[in-house]
Backbone atoms as SQL, in Angstrom:
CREATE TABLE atoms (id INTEGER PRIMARY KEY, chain TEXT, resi INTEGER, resn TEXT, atom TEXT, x REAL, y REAL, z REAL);
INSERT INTO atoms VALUES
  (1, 'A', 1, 'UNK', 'N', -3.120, 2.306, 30.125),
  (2, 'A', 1, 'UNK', 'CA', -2.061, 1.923, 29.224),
  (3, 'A', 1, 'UNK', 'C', -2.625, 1.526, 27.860),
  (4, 'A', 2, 'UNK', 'N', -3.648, 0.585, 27.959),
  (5, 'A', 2, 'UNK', 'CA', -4.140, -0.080, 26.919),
  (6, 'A', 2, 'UNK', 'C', -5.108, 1.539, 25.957),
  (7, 'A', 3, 'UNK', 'N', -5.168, 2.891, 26.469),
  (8, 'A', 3, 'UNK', 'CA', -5.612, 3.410, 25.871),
  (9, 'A', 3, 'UNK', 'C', -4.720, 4.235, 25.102),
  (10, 'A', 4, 'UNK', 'N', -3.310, 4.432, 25.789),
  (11, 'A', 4, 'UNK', 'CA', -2.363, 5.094, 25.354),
  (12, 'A', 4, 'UNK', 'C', -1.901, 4.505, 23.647),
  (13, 'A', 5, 'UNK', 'N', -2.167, 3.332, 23.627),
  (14, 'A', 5, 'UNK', 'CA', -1.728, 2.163, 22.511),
  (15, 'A', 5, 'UNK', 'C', -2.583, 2.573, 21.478),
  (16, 'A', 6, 'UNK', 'N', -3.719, 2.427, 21.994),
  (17, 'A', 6, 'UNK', 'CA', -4.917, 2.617, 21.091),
  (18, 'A', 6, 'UNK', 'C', -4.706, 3.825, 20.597),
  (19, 'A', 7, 'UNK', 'N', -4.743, 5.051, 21.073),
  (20, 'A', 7, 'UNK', 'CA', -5.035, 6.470, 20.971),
  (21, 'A', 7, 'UNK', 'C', -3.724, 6.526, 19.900),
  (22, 'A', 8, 'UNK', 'N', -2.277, 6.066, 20.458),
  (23, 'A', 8, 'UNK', 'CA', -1.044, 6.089, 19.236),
  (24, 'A', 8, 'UNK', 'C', -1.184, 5.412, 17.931),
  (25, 'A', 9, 'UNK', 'N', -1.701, 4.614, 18.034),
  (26, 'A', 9, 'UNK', 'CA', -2.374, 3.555, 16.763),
  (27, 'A', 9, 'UNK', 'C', -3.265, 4.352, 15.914),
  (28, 'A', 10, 'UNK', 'N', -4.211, 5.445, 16.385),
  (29, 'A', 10, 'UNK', 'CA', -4.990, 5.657, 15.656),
  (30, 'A', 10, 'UNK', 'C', -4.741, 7.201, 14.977),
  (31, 'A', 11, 'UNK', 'N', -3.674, 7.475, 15.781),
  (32, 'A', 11, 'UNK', 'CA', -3.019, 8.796, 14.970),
  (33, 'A', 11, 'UNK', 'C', -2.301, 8.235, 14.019),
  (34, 'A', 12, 'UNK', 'N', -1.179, 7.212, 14.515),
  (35, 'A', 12, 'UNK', 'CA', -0.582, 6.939, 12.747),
  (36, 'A', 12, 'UNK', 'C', -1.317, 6.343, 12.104),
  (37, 'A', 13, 'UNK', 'N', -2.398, 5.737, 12.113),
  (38, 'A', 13, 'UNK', 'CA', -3.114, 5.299, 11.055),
  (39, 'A', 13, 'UNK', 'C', -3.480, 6.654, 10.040),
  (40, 'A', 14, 'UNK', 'N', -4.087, 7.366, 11.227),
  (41, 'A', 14, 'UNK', 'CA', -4.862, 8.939, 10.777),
  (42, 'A', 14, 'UNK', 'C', -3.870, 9.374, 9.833),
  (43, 'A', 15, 'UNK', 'N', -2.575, 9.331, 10.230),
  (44, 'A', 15, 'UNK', 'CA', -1.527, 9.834, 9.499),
  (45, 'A', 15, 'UNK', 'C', -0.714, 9.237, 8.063),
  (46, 'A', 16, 'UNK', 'N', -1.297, 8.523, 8.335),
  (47, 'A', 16, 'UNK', 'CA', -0.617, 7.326, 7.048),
  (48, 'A', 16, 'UNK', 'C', -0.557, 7.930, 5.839),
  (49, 'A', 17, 'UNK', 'N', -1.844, 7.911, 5.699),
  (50, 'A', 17, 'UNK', 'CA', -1.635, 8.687, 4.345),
  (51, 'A', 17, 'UNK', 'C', -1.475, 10.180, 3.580),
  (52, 'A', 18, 'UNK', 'N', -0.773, 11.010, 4.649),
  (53, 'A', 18, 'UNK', 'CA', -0.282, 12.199, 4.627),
  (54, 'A', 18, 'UNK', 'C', 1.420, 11.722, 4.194),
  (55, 'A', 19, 'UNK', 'N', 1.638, 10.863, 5.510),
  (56, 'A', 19, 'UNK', 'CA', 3.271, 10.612, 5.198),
  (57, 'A', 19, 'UNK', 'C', 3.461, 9.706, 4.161),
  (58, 'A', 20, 'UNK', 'N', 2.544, 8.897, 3.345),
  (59, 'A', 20, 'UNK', 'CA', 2.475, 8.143, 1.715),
  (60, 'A', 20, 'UNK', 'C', 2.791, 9.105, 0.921),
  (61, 'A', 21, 'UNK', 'N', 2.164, 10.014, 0.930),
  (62, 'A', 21, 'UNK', 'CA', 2.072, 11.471, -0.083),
  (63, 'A', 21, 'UNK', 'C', 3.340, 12.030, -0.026),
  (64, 'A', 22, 'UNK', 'N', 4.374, 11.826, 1.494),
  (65, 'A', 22, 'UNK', 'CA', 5.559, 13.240, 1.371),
  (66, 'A', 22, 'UNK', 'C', 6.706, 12.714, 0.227),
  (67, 'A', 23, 'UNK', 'N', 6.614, 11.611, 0.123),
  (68, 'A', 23, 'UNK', 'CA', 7.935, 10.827, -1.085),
  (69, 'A', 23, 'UNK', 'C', 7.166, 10.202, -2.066),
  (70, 'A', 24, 'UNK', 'N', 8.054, 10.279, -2.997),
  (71, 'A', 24, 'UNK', 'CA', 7.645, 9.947, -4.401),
  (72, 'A', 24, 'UNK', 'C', 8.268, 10.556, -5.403),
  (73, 'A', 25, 'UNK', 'N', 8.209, 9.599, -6.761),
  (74, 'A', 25, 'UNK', 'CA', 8.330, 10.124, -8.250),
  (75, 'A', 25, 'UNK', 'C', 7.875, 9.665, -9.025),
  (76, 'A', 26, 'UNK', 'N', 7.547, 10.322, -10.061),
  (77, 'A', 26, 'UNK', 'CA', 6.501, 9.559, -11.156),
  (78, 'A', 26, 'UNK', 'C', 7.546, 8.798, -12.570),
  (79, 'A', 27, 'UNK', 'N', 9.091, 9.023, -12.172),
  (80, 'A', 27, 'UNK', 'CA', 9.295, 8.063, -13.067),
  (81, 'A', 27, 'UNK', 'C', 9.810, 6.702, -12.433),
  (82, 'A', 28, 'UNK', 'N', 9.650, 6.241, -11.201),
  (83, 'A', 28, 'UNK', 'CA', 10.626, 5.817, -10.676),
  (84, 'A', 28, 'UNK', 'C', 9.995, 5.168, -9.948),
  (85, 'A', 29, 'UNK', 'N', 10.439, 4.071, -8.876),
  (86, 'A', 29, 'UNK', 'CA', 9.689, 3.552, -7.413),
  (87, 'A', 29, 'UNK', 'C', 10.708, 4.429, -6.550),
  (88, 'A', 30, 'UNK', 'N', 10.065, 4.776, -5.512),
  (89, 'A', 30, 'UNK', 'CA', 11.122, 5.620, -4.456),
  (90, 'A', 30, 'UNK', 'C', 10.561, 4.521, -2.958),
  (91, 'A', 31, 'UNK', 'N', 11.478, 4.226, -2.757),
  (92, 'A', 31, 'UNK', 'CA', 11.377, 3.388, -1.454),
  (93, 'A', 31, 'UNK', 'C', 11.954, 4.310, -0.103),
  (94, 'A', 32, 'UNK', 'N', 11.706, 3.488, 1.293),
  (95, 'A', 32, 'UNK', 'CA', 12.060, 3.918, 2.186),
  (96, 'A', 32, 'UNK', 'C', 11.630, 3.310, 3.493),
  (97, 'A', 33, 'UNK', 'N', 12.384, 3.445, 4.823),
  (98, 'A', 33, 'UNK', 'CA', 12.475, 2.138, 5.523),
  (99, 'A', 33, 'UNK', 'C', 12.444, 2.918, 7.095),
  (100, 'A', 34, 'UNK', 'N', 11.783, 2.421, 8.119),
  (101, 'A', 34, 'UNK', 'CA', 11.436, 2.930, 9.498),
  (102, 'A', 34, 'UNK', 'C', 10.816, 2.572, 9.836),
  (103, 'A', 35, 'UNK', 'N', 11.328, 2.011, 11.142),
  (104, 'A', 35, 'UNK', 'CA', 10.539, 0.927, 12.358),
  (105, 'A', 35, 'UNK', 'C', 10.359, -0.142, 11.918),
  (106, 'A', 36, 'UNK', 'N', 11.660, -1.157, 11.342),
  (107, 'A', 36, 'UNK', 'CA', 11.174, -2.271, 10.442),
  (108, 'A', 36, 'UNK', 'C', 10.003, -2.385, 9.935),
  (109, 'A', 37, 'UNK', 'N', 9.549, -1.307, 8.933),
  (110, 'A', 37, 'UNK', 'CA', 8.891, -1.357, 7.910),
  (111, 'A', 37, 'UNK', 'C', 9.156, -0.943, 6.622),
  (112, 'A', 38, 'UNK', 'N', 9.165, -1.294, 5.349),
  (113, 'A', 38, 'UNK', 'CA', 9.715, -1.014, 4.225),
  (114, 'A', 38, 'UNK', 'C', 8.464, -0.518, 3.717),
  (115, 'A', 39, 'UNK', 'N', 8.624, 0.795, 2.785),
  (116, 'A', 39, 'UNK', 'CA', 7.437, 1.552, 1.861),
  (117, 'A', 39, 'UNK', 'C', 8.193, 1.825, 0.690),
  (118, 'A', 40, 'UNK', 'N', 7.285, 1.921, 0.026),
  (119, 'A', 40, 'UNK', 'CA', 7.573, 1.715, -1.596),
  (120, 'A', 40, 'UNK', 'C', 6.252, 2.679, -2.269),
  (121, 'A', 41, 'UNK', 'N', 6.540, 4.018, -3.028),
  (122, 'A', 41, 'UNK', 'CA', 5.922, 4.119, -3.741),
  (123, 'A', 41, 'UNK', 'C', 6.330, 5.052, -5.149),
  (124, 'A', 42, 'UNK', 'N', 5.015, 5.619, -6.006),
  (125, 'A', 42, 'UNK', 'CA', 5.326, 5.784, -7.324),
  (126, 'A', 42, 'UNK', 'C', 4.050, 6.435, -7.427),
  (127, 'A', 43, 'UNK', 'N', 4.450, 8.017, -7.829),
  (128, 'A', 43, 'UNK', 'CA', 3.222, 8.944, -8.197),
  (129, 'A', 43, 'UNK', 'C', 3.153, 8.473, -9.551),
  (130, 'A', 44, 'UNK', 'N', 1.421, 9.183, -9.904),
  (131, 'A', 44, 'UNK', 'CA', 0.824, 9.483, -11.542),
  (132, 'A', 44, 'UNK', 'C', 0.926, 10.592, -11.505),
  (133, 'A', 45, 'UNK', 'N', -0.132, 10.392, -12.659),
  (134, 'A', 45, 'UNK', 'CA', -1.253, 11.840, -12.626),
  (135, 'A', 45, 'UNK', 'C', -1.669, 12.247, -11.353),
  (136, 'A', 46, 'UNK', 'N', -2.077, 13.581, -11.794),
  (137, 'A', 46, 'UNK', 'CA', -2.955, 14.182, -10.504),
  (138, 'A', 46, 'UNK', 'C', -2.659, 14.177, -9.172),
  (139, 'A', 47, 'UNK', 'N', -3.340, 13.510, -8.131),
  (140, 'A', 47, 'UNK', 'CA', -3.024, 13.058, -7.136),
  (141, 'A', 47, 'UNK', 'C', -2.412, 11.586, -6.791),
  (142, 'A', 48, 'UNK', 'N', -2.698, 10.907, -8.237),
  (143, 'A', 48, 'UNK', 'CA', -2.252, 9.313, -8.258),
  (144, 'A', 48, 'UNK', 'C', -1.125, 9.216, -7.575),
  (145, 'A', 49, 'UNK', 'N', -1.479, 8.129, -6.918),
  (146, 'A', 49, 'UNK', 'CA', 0.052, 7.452, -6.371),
  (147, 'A', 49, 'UNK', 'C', -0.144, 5.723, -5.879),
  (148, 'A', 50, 'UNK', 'N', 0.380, 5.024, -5.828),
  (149, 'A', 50, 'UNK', 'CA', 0.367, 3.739, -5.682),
  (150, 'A', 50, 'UNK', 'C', 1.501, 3.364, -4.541),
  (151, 'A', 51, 'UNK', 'N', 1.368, 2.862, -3.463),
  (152, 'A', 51, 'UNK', 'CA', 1.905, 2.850, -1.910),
  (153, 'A', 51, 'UNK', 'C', 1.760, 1.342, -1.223),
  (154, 'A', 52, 'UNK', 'N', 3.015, 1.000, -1.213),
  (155, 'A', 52, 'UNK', 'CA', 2.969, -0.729, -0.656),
  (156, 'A', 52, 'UNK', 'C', 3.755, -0.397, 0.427),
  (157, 'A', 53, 'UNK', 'N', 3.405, -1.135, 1.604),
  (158, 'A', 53, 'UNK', 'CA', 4.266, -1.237, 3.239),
  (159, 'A', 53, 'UNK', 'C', 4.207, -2.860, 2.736),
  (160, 'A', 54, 'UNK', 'N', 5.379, -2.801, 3.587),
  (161, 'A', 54, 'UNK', 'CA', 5.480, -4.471, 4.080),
  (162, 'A', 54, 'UNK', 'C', 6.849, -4.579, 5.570),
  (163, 'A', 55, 'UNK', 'N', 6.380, -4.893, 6.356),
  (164, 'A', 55, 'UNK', 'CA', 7.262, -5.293, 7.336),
  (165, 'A', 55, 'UNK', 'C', 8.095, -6.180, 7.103),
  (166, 'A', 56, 'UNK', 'N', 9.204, -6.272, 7.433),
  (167, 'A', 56, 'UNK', 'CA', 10.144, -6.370, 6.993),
  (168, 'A', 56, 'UNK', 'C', 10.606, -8.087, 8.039),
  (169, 'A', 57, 'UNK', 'N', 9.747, -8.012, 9.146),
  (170, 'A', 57, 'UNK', 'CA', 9.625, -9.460, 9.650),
  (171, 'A', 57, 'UNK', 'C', 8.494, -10.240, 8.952),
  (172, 'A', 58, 'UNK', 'N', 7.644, -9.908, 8.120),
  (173, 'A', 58, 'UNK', 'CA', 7.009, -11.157, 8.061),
  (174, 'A', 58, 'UNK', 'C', 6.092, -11.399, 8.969),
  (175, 'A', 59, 'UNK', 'N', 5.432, -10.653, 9.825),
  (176, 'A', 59, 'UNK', 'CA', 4.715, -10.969, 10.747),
  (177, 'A', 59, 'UNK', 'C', 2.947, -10.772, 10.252),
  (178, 'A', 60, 'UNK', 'N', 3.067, -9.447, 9.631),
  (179, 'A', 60, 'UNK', 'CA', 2.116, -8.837, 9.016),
  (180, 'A', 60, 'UNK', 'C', 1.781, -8.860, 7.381),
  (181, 'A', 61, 'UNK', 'N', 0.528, -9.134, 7.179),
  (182, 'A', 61, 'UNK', 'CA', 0.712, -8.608, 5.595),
  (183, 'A', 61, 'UNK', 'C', 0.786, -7.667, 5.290),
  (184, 'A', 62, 'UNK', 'N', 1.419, -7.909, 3.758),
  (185, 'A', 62, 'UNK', 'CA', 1.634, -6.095, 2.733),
  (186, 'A', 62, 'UNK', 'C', 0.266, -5.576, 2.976),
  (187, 'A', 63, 'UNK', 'N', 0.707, -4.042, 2.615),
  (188, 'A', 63, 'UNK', 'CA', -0.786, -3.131, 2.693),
  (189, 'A', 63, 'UNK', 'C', -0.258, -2.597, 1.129),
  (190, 'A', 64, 'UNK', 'N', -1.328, -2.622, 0.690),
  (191, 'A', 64, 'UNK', 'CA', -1.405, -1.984, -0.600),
  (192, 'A', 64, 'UNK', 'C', -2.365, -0.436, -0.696),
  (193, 'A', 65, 'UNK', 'N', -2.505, 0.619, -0.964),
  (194, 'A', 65, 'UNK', 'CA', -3.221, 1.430, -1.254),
  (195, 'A', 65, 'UNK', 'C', -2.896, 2.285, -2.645),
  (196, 'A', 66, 'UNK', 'N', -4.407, 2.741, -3.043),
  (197, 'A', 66, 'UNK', 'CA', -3.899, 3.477, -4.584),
  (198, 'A', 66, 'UNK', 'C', -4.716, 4.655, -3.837),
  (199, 'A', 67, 'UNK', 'N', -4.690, 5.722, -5.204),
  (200, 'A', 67, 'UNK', 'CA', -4.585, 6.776, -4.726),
  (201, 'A', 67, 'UNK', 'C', -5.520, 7.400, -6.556),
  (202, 'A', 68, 'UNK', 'N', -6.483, 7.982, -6.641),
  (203, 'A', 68, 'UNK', 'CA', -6.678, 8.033, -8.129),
  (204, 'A', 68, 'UNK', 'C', -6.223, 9.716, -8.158),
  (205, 'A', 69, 'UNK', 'N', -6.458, 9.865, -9.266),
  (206, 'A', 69, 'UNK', 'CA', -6.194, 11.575, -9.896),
  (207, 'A', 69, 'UNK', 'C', -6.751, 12.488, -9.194),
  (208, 'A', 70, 'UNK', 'N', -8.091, 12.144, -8.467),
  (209, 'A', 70, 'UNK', 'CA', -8.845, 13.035, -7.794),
  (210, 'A', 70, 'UNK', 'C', -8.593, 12.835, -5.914),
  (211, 'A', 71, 'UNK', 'N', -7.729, 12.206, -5.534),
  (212, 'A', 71, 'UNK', 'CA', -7.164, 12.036, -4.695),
  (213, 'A', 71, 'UNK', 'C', -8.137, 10.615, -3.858),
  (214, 'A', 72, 'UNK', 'N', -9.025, 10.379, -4.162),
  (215, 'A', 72, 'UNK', 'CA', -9.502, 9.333, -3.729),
  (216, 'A', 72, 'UNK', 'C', -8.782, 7.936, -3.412),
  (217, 'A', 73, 'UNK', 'N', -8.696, 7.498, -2.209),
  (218, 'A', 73, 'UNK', 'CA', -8.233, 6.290, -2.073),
  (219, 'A', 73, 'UNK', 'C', -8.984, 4.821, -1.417),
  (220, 'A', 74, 'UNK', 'N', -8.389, 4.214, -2.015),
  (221, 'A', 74, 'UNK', 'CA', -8.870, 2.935, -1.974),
  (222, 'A', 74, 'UNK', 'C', -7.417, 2.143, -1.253),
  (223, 'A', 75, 'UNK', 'N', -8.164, 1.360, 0.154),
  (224, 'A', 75, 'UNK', 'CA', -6.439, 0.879, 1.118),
  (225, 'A', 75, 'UNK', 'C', -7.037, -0.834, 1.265),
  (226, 'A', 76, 'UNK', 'N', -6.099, -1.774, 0.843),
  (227, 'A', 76, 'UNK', 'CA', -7.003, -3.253, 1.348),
  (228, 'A', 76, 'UNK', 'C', -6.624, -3.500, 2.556),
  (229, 'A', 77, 'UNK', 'N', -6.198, -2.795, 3.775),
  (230, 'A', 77, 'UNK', 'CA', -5.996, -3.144, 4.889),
  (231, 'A', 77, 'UNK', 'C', -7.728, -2.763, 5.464),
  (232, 'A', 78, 'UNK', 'N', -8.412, -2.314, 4.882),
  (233, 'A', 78, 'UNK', 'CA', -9.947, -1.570, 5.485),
  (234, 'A', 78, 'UNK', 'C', -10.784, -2.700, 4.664),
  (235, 'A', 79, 'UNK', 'N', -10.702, -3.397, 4.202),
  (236, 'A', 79, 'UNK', 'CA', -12.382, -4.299, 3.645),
  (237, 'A', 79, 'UNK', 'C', -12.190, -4.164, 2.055),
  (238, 'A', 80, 'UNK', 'N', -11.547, -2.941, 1.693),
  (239, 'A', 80, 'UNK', 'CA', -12.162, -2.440, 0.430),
  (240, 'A', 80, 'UNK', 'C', -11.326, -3.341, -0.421),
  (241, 'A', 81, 'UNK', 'N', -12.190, -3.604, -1.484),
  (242, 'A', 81, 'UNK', 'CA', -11.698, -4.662, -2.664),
  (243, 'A', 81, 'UNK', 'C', -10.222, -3.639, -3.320),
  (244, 'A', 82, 'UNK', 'N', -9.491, -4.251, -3.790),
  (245, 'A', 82, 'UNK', 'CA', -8.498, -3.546, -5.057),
  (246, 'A', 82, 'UNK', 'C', -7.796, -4.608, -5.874),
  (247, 'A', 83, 'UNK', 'N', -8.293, -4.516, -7.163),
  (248, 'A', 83, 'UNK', 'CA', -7.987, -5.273, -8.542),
  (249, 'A', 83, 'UNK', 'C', -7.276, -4.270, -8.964),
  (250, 'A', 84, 'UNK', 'N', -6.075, -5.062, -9.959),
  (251, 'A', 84, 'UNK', 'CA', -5.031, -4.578, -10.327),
  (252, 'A', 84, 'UNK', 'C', -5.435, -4.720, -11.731),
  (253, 'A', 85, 'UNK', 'N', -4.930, -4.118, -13.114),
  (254, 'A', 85, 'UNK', 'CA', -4.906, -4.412, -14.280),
  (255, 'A', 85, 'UNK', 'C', -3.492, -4.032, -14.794),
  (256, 'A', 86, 'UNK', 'N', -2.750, -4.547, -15.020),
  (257, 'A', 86, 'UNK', 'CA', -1.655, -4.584, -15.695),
  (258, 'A', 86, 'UNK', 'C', -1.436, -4.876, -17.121),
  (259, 'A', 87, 'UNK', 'N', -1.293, -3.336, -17.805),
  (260, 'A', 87, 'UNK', 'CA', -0.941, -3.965, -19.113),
  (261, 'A', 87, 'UNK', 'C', -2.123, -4.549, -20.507),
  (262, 'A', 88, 'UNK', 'N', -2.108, -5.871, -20.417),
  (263, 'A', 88, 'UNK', 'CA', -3.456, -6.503, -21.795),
  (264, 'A', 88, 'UNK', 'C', -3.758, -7.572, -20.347),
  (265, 'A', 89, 'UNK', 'N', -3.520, -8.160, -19.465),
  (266, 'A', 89, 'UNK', 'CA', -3.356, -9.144, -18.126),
  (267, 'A', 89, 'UNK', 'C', -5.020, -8.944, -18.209),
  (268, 'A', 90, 'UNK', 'N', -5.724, -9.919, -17.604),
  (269, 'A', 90, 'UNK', 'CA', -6.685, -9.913, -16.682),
  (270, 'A', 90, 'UNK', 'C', -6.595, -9.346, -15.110),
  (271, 'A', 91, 'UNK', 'N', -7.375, -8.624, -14.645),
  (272, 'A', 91, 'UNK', 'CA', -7.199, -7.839, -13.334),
  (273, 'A', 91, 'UNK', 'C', -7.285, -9.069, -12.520),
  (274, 'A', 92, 'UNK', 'N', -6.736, -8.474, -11.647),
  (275, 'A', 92, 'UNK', 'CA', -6.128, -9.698, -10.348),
  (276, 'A', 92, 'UNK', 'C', -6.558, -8.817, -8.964),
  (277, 'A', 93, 'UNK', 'N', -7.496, -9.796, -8.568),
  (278, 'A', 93, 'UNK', 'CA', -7.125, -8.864, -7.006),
  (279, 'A', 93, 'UNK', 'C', -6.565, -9.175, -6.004),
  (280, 'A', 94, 'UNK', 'N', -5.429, -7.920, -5.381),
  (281, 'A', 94, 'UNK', 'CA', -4.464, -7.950, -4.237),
  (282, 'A', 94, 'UNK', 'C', -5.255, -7.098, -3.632),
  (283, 'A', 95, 'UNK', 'N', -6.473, -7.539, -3.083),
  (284, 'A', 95, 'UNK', 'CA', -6.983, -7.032, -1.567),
  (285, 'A', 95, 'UNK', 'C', -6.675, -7.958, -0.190),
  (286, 'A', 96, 'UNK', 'N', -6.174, -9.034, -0.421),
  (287, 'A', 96, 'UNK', 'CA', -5.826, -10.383, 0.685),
  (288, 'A', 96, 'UNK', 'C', -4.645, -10.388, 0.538),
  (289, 'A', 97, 'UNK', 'N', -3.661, -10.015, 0.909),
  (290, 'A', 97, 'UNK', 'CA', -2.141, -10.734, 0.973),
  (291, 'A', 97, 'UNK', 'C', -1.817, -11.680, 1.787),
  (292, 'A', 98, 'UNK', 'N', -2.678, -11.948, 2.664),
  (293, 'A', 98, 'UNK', 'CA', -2.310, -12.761, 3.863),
  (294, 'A', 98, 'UNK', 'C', -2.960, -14.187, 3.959),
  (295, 'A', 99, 'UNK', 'N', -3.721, -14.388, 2.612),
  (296, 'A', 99, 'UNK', 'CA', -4.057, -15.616, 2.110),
  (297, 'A', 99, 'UNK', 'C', -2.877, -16.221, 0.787),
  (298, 'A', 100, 'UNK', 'N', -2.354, -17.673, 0.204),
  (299, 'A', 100, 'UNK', 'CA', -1.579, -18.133, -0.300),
  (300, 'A', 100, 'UNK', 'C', -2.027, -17.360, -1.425),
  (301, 'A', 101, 'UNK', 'N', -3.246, -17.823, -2.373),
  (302, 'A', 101, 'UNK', 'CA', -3.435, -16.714, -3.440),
  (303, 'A', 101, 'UNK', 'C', -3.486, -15.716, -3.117),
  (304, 'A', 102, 'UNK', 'N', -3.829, -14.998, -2.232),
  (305, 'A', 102, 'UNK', 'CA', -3.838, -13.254, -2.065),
  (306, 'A', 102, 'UNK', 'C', -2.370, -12.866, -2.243),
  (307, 'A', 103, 'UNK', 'N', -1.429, -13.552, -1.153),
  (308, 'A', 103, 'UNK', 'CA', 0.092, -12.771, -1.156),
  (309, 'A', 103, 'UNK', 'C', 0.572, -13.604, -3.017),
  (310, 'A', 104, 'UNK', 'N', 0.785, -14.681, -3.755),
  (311, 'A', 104, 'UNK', 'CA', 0.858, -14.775, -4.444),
  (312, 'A', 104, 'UNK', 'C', 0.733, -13.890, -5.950),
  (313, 'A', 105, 'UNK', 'N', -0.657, -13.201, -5.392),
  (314, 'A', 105, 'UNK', 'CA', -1.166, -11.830, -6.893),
  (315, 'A', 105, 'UNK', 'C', -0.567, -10.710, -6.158),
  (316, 'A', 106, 'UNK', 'N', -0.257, -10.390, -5.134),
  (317, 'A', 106, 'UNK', 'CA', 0.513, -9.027, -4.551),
  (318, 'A', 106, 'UNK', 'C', 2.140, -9.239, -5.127),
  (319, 'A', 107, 'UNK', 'N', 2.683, -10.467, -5.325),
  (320, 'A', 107, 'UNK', 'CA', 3.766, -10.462, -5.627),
  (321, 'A', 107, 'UNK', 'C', 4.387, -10.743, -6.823),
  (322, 'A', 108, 'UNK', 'N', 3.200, -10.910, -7.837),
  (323, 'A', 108, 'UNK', 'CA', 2.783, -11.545, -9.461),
  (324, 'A', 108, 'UNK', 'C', 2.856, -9.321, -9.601),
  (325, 'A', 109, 'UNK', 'N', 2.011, -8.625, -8.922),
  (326, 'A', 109, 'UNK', 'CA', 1.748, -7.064, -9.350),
  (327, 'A', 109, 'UNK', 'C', 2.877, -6.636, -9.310),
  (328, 'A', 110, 'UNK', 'N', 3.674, -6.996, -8.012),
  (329, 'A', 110, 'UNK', 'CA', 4.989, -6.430, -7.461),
  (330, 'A', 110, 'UNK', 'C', 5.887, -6.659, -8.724),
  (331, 'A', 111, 'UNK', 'N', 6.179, -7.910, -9.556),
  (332, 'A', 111, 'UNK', 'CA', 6.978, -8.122, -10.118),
  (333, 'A', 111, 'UNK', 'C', 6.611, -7.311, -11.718),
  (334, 'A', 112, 'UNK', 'N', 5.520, -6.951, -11.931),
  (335, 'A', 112, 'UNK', 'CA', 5.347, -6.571, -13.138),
  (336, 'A', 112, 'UNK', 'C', 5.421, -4.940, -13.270),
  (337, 'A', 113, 'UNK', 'N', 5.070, -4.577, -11.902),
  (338, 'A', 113, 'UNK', 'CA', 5.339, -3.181, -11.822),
  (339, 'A', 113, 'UNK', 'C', 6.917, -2.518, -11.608);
């Protein structure tokens, strides 16, 4: 049983960021909602795209991932640092949401974006 979980877990992970990529617009936020989870994102350039989940209980923290021109991504649910720069702002990093300052600068980005 406990492998069946695992093995499903690690396909949608695998999959995540195929189904980040199928919605989007680059003038706009395009949201969307399944399995009490809410996603939110907003293409650039290139391959750019910028992709927030957040469950919708509160149980879990937001996941943030970017996405650059060359399709490279950077996800803070994996270790990897991600600083934000907004604007003339000093960069802020929302790699922790699940600390008081971490979710605090995820929701300081949220509001400016």
């Amino acid at each position: 049983m406990k492998k069946k979980i695992l093995l499903s877990t690690l396909l949608i992970s695998a999959l995540t960021p195929a189904v980040s990529q199928a919605f989007g617009n680059r003038d706009v936020w395009v949201s969307g909602w399944g399995q009490g989870v809410s996603e939110f994102v907003i293409l650039g350039k290139g391959q750019s795209q910028l992709y927030l989940t957040c469950e919708d209980t509160g149980s879990r923290a937001a996941t943030l991932s970017f996405t650059d021109e060359k399709g490279h991504q950077v996800r803070m649910d994996n270790g990897q640092s991600l600083d934000m720069k907004i604007d003339d702002e000093e960069p802020v990093s929302v790699s922790d949401s699940e600390s008081h300052v971490g979710s605090d600068n995820v929701a300081w980005a949220w509001d400016k974006l």
